[in-house]
C-alpha positions as CSV (number, residue, x, y, z in Angstrom):
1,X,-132.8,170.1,6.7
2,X,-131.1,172.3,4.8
3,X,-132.0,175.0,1.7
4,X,-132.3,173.8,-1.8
5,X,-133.0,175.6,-4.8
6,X,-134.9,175.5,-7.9
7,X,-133.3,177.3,-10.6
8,X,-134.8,177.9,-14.5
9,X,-132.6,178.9,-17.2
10,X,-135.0,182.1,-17.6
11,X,-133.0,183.1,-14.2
12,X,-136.2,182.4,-12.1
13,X,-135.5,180.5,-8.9
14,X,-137.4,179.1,-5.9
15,X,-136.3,178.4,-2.5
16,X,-137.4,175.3,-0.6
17,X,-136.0,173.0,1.1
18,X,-133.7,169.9,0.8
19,X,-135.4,166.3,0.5
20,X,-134.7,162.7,-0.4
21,X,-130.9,163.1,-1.6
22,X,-128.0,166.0,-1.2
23,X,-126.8,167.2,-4.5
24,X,-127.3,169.0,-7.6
25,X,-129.2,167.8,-11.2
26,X,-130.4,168.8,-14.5
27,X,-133.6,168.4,-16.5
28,X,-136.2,169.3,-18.4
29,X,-138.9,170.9,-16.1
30,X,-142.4,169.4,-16.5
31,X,-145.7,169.7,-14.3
32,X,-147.5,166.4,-14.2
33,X,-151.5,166.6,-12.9
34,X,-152.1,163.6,-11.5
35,X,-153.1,163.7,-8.0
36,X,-152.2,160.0,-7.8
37,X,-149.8,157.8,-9.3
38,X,-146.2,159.4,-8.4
39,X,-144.5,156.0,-8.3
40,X,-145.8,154.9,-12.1
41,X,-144.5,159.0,-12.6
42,X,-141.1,157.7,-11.2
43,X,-140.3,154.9,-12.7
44,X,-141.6,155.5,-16.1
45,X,-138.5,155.9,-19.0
46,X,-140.6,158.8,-20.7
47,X,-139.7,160.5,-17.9
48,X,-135.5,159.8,-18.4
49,X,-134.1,163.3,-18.2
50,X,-137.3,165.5,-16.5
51,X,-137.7,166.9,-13.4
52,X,-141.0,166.4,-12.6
53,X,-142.9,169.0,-10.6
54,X,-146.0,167.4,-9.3
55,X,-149.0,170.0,-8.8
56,X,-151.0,167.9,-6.3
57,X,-150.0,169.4,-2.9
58,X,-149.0,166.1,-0.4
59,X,-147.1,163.3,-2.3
60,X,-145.8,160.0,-0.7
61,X,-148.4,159.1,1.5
62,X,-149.1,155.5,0.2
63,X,-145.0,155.1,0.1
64,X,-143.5,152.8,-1.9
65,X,-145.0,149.2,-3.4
66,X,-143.5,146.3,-5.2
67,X,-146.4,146.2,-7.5
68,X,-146.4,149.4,-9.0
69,X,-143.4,150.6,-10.5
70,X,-142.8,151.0,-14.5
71,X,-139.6,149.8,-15.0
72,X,-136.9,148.3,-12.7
73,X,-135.7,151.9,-11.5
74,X,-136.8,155.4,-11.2
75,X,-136.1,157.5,-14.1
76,X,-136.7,161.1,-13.5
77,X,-133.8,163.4,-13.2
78,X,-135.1,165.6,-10.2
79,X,-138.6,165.3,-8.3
80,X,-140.6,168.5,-7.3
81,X,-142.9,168.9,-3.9
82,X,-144.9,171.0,-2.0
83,X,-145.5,168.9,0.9
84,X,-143.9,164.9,1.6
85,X,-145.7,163.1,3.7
86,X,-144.3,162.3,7.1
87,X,-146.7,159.3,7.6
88,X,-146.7,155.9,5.3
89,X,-150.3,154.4,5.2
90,X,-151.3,151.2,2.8
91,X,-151.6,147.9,3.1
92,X,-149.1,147.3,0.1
93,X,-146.2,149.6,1.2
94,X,-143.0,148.7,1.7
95,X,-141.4,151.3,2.6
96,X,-141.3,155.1,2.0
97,X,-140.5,157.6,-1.1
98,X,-138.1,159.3,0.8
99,X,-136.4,156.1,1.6
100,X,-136.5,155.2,-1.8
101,X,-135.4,158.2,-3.8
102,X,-132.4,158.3,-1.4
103,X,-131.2,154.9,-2.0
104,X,-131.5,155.3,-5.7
105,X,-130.1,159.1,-5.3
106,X,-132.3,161.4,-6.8
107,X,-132.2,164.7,-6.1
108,X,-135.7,166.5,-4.8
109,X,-136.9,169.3,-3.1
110,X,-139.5,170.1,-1.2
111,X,-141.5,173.2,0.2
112,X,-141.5,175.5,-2.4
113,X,-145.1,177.3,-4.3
114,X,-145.2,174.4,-6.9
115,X,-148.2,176.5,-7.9
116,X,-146.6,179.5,-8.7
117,X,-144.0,177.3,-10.7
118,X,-146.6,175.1,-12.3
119,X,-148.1,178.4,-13.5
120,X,-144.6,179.8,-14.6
121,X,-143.8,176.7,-16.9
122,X,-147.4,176.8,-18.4
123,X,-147.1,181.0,-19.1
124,X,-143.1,180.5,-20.3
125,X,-143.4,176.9,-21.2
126,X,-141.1,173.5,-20.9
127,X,-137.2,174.7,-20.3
128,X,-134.1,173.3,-18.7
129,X,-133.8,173.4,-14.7
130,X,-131.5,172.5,-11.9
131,X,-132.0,171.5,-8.6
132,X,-129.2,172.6,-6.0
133,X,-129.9,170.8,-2.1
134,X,-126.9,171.3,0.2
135,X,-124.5,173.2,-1.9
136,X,-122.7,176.5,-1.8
137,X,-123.2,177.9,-4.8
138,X,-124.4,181.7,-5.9
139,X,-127.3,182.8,-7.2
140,X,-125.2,183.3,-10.7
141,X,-123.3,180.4,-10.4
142,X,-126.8,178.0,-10.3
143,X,-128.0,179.9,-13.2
144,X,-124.8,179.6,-15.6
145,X,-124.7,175.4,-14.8
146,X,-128.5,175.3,-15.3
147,X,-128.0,176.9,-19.1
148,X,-125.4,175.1,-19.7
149,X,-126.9,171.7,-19.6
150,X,-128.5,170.4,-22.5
151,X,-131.9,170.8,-24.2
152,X,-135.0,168.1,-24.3
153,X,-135.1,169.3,-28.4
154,X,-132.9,167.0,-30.5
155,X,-132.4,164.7,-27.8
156,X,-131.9,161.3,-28.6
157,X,-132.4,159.6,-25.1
158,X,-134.0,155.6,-26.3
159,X,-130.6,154.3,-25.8
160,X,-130.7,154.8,-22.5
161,X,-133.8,153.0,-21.7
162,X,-134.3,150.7,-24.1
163,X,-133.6,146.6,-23.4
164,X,-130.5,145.9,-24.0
165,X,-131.6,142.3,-24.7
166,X,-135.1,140.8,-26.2
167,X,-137.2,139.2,-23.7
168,X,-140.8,137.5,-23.5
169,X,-144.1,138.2,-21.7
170,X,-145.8,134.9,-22.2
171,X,-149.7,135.2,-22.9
172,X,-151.9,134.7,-20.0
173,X,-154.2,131.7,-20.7
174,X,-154.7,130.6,-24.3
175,X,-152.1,132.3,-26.6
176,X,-154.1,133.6,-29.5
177,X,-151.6,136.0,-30.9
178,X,-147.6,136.9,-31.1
179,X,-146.8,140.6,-31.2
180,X,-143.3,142.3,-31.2
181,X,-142.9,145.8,-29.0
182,X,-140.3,147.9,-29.9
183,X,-138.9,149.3,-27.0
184,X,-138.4,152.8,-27.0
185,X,-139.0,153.1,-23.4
186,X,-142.1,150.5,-22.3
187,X,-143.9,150.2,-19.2
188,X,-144.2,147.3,-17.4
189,X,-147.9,147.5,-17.8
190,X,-148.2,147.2,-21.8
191,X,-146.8,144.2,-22.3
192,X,-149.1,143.0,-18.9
193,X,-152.4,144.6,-20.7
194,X,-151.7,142.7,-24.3
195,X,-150.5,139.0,-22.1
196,X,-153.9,139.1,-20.6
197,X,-155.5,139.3,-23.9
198,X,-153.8,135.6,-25.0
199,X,-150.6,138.1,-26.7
200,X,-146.9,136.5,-26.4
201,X,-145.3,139.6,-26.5
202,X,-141.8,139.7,-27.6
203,X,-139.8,142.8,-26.3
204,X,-137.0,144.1,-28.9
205,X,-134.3,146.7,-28.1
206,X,-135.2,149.8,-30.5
207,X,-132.2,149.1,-32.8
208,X,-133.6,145.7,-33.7
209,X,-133.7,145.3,-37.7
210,X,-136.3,144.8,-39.7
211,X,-134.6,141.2,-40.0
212,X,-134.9,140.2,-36.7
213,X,-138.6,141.7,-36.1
214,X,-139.8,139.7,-39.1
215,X,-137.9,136.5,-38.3
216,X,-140.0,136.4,-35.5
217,X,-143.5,136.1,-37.4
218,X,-145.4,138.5,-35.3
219,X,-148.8,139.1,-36.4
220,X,-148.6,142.7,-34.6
221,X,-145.8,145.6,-34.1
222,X,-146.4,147.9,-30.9
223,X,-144.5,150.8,-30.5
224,X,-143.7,151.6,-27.3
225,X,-143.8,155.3,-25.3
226,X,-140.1,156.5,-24.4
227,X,-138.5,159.8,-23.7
228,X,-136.6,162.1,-26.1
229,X,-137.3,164.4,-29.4
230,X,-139.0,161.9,-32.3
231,X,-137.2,164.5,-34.7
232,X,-133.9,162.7,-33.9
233,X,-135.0,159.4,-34.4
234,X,-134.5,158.4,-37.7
235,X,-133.4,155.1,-37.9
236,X,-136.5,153.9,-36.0
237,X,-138.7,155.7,-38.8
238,X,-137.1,153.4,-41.1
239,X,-137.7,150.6,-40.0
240,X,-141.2,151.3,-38.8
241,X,-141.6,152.0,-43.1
242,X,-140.1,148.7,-43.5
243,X,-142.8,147.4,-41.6
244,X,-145.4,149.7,-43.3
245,X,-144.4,148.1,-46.7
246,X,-145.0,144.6,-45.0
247,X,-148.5,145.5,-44.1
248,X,-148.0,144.2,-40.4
249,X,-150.5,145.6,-38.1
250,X,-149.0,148.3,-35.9
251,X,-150.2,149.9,-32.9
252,X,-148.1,153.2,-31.5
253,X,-148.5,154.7,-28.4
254,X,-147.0,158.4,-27.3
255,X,-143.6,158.7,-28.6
256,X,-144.7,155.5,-30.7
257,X,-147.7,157.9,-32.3
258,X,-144.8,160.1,-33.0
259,X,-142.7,157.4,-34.8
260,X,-145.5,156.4,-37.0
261,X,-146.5,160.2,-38.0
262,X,-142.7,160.6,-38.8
263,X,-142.9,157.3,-40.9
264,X,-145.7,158.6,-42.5
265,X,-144.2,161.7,-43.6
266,X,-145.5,163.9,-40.9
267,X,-143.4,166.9,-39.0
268,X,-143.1,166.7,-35.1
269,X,-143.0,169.7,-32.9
270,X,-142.3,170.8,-29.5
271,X,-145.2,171.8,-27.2
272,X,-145.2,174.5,-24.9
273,X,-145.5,172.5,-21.8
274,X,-146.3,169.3,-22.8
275,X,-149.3,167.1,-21.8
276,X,-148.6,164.8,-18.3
277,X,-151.0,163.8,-15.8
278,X,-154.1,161.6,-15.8
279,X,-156.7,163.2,-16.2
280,X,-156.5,164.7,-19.7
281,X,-159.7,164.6,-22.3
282,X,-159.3,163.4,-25.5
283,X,-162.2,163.0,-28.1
284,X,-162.4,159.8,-30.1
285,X,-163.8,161.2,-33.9
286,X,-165.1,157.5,-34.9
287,X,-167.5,157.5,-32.1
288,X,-167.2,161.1,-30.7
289,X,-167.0,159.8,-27.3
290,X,-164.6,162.0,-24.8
291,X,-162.3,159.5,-22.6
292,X,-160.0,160.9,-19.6
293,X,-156.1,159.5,-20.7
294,X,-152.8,159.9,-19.1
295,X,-150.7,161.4,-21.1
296,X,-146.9,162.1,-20.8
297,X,-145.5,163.7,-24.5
298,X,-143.7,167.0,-24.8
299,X,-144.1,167.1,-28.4
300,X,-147.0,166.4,-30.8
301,X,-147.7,165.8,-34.6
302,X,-148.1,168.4,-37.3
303,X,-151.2,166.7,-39.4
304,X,-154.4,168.3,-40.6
305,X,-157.4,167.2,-38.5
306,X,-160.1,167.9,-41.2
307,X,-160.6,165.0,-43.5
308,X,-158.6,162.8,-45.0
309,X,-155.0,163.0,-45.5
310,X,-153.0,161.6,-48.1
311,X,-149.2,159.4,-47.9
312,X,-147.2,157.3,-49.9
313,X,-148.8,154.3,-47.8
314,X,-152.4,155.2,-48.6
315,X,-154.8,157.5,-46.7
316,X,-155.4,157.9,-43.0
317,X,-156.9,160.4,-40.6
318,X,-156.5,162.1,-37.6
319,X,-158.8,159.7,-35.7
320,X,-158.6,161.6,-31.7
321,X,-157.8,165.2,-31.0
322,X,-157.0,166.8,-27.4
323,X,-160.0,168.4,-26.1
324,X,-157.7,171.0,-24.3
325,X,-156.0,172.3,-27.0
326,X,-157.0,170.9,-30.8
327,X,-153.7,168.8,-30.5
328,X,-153.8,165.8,-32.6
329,X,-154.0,162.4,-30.1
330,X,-154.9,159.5,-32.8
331,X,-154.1,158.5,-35.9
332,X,-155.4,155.7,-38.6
333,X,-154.4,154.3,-42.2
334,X,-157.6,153.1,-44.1
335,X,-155.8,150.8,-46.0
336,X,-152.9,150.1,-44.2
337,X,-153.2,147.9,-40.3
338,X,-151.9,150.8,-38.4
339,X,-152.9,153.1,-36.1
340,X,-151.8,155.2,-32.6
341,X,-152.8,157.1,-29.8
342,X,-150.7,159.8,-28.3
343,X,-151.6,159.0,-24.9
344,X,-151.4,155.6,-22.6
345,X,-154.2,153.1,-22.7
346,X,-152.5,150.5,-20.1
347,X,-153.3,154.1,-18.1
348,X,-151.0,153.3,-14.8
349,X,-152.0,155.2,-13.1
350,X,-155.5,156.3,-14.3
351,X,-158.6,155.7,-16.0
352,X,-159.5,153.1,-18.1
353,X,-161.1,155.1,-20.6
354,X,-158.8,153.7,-23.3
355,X,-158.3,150.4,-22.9
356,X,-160.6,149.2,-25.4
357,X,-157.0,150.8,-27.8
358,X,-155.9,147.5,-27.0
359,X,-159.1,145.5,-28.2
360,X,-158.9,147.5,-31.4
361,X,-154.8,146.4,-31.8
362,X,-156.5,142.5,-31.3
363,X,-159.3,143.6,-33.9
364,X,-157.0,144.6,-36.3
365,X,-154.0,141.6,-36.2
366,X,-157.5,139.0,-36.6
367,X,-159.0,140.7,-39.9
368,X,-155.1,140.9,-41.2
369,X,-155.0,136.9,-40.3
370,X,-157.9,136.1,-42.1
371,X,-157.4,138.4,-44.8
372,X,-153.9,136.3,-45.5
């Protein structure tokens, strides 16, 4: 075992040790809070592009399933532990996260004070990192790659992610409605929570026209989560305004939320250290109860929270604000079917707090059927 090393483009840089595969990488360090769920973390396409430094202490010790991942590969640029575990214990493993980020060659490291750098990214905030395991490199040498790599602002990253064909989750049972997702990035377990509410979900790469959405008939839009800066993302804005003008129901989740604030004529910004893990509380205004979400977004919408607020496709509100730090987590048109949620109510891994987001989505598409 060899050393690695974590290097920030500040010039801070921990020492640990060398784990899963040799090599050097590039990211965007995050923390992520969850003290469970590091194969969803994995293999989510938000995370395309991050190295993820997880703040629970002893990661791996369920191994790896064939239930549980995201997507169809792991996604994170680098992976951050204090301590792997040695031992594999659950009925569903099949095999371990060592074993796995090797054969799919991610570059981690292991033993270093993830607490210290947990509280370094939250004091300094989000910034660019590399991870160096088995190579002879100086000090100055590590930092000068690390600031030359690029920055999460500006980055348009959907491309990478996004289904390069449509496809089609079927409903589960009797189909009751037909729903296009726009995939920015999707988890496995959207499409799964709409299917077993009778939705035939059709999946759509994000360059899909407006054409080709409404040829399908859909009695609902989602917009999906997905990595990258909503700022650069222009041509999805305009079609989501195409779809405003139709008066389709839409329902946008994380980087979806983002999309639809954009559409709406809202600014996006850049957090300090972003919101991951599963365990963050959000309060709902409509009903003022507080749910526990799992959130992954590094930026957030500019939109005032007091009130009503006005745009060229009628009023809406900030319907759900972080209880951490006032950020705005919800929105909702009053005359217009569309809404989001800046968080994940498939919540895989995590609570179930916000499921009933999905209810609400089926609520909506039935009073827009009738109402035709």
């Amino acid at each position: 075992m060899s050393k690695a090393f974590l290097v920030l483009d500040d010039g801070r840089i921990f020492e640990g040790k060398s784990w899963a595969a040799l090599g050097k990488t590039f990211g965007e360090a995050v923390f992520a809070t969850g003290m469970t769920g590091y194969q969803e973390t994995l293999t989510d396409p938000s995370y395309h592009k991050q190295v993820v430094v997880m703040t629970a202490p002893h990661i791996g010790n369920t191994g790896v399933n064939l239930e549980d991942n995201e997507s169809d590969k792991i996604w994170v640029a680098g992976f951050v532990v204090r301590n792997p575990s040695t031992i594999t214990s659950n009925w569903r493993s099949r095999g371990s996260l060592e074993q796995e980020l090797i054969d799919q060659g991610i570059v981690c490291i292991q033993g270093l004070d993830t607490r210290a750098l947990t509280r370094h990214l939250r004091d300094r905030g989000a910034m660019r990192v590399g991870i160096f395991s088995g190579q002879e490199m100086t000090r100055e040498e590590m930092v000068i790659e690390v600031r030359k790599s690029p920055s999460m602002s500006g980055a348009y990253l959907v491309a990478d992610v996004s289904t390069k064909s449509p496809y089609i989750v079927p409903a589960i049972g009797i189909k009751r409605f037909t729903v296009v997702a726009i995939d920015l990035g999707i988890k496995t377990a959207t499409p799964r929570s709409l299917a077993q509410r009778g939705v035939e979900v059709h999946v759509l790469p994000y360059n899909s026209t407006f054409k080709e959405i409404a040829a399908i008939n859909p009695d609902g839009v989602f917009l999906s989560n997905g990595p990258g800066d909503p700022a650069a993302m222009t041509d999805i804005v305009k079609i989501v305004r195409e779809i405003l003008n139709a008066e389709i129901p839409i329902f946008g989740i994380c980087f979806g939320h983002q999309i639809l604030g954009r559409a709406l004529g809202f600014n996006t910004y850049k957090l300090q250290f972003g919101h991951r893990g599963i365990n963050q509380p959000v309060i709902d205004r409509n009903t003022g109860k507080v749910e526990i979400t799992a959130h992954n977004h590094g930026f957030a919408l500019q939109a005032p929270t007091d009130g009503t607020f006005t745009t060229v496709y009628g009023p809406g509100e900030v319907s759900h604000v972080s209880l951490n730090d006032g950020v705005v987590e919800g929105l909702q048109m009053l005359e217009r079917p569309a809404f989001s949620v800046q968080y994940h109510p498939e919540a895989a891994a995590g609570p179930h707090d916000a499921a009933y987001l999905f209810d609400r989505f089926i609520e909506l598409m039935s009073v827009k059927r009738v109402g035709n």
